[in-house]
N, C-alpha and C positions, 0 to 999 in steps of 0.2 A: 650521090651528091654530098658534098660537101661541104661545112660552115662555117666562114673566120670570122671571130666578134670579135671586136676591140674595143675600147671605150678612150676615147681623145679628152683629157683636162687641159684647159686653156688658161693662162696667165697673162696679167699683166706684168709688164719691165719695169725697173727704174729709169729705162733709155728711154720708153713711151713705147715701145711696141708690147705684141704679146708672141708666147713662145709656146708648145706646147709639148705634151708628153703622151704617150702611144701607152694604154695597159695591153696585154694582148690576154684575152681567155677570161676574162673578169666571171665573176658568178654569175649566175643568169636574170636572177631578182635585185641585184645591183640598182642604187635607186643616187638620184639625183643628190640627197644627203651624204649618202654614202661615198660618193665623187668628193661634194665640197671638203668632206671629214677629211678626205685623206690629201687633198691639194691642201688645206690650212696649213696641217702636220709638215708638209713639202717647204712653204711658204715659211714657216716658224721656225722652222729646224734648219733653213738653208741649205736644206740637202743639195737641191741640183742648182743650176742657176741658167740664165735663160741664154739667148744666142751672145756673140760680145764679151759673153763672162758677165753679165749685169744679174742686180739681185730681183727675182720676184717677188713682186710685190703685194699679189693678192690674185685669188682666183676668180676667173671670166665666167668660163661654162664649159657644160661637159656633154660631150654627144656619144653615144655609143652609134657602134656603125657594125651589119653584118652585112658579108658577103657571101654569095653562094657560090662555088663553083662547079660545071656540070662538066663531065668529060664528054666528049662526041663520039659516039659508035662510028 
């Protein structure tokens, strides 16, 4: 069996929607702070910008997700 964890940061637009960004593998003790620290850094620095080409304007929330996948005999 096998495991994909990812963790989803979610932003607000300056168009009024929100956009988000996919980490893939993050640590495993990854904590809620740790997300906002690095969406601000995203947010501040204008690194990416959201769908449209519009600037983000501040961080939503952040969910980690795993998946498990089982092969079938």
């Amino acid at each position: 069996m096998a495991d994909k964890v990812v963790v989803y940061l979610k932003f607000a637009t300056a168009g009024g929607k929100t956009s988000s960004v996919t980490i893939n593998n993050p640590r495993e003790n990854v904590t809620l702070a740790d997300a906002k620290a690095a969406a601000d850094v995203l947010v501040a620095q204008q690194v990416i910008e959201g769908s449209d080409s519009t600037a983000l304007t501040g961080f939503k929330d952040a969910t980690k997700v795993t998946t498990s996948t089982v092969e079938l005999a």
